[in-house]
N, C-alpha and C positions, 0 to 999 in steps of 0.2 A: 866749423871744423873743431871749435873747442869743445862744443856738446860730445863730437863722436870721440872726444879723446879722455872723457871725462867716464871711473869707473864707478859715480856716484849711481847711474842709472840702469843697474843694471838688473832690477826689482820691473824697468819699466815696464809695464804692457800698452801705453797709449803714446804714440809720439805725434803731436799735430805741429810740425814745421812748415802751415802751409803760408805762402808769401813772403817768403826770409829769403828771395833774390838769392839765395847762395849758390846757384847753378851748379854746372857738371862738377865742379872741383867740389862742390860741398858734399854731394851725391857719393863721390868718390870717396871721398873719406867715412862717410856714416856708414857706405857698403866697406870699407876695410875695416872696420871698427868692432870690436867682438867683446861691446860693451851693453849690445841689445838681445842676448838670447832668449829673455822671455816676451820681446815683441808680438804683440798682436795687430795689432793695427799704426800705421806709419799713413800720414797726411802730408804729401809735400805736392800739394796743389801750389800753382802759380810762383814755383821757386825757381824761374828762369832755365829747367833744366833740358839737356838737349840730348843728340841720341848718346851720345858717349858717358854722361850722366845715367841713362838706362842701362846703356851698356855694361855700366861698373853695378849695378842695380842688383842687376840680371845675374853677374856672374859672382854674385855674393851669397857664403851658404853663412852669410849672420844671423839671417833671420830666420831659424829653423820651425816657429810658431806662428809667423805670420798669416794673418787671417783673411787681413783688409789691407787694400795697396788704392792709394787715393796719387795717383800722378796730373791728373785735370790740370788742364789750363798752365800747358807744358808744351814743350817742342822734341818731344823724342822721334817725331816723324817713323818713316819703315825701319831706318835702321835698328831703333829702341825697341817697337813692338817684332821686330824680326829677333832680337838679342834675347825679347822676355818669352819670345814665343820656343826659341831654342834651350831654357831652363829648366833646369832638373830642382830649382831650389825651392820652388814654391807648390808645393804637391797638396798643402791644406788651404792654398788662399780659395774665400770663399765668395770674396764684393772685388772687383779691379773696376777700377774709375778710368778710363783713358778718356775722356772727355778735352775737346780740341787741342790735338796734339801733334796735329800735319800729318796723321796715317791716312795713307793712298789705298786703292784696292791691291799690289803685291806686299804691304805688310798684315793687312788683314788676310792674306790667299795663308802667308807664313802660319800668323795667329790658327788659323781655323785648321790647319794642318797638325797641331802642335797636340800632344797628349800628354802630358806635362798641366794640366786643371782640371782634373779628375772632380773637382767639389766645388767648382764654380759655379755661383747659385747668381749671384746679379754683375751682369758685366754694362759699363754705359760707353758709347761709342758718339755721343753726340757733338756733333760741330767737328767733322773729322771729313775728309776726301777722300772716302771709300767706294765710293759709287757702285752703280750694279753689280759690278762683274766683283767685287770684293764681296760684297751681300750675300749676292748667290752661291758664292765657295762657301761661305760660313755657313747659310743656311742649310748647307748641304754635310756639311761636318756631322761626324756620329762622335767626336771627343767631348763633348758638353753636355752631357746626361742632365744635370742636376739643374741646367741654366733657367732658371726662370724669369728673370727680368734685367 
């Protein structure tokens, strides 16, 4: 919380806070924080964060450069990837890591629904509870032009 209240970084384009247990509450505040405009890339793999942690993610326009969104080895379950998949914020991200994060097949139906990642070139989905009928919608999605791996 004291990073995001800090105007020293606001030069930053790399932020790797991945493992710093700060869950939803730290989430929270880096999303109210309007001390990362030239963000590009944000790492908060394994920081205990949950959907309401995405939720505040999601509905934050701080990161108007954002490229790369690394959330991995997280618990934002449907409700987080239904919040991210509902964003207007992220229109240049072009890597999103959700890598095991308790998404079911109805937050990936949300995801694959969404037209909101227009330049999503690699998305990872591994170690998640999506199963066919999630697959299948996604696969069937025409919003991912660019997706290649």
């Amino acid at each position: 919380q004291a990073l995001a209240a800090s105007s020293f970084f606001s030069n930053l384009t790399l932020l790797d806070a991945s493992f710093n247990c700060f869950g939803s509450a730290g989430t929270r505040a880096l999303a109210d924080s309007t001390f990362f405009p030239n963000l590009t890339s944000l790492n908060v793999t394994g920081s205990e964060i949950e959907s309401a942690g995405m939720e505040a993610l999601a509905a934050s326009s701080s990161f108007p450069k954002l490229t790369l969104l690394d959330v991995s080895l997280n618990e934002i379950g449907d409700a987080g990837i239904q919040a991210l998949a509902a964003s207007s914020f992220f229109p240049i991200l072009t890597s999103l890591n959700l890598m095991d994060n308790q998404i079911g097949a109805a937050g990936m139906q949300a995801f694959a629904s969404s037209s909101y990642f227009p330049k999503l070139t690699s998305l990872n989905l591994n170690d998640n509870e999506i199963w066919a009928a999630g697959m299948e919608t996604f696969s069937a999605s025409t919003f991912f032009p660019k997706l290649t791996s």
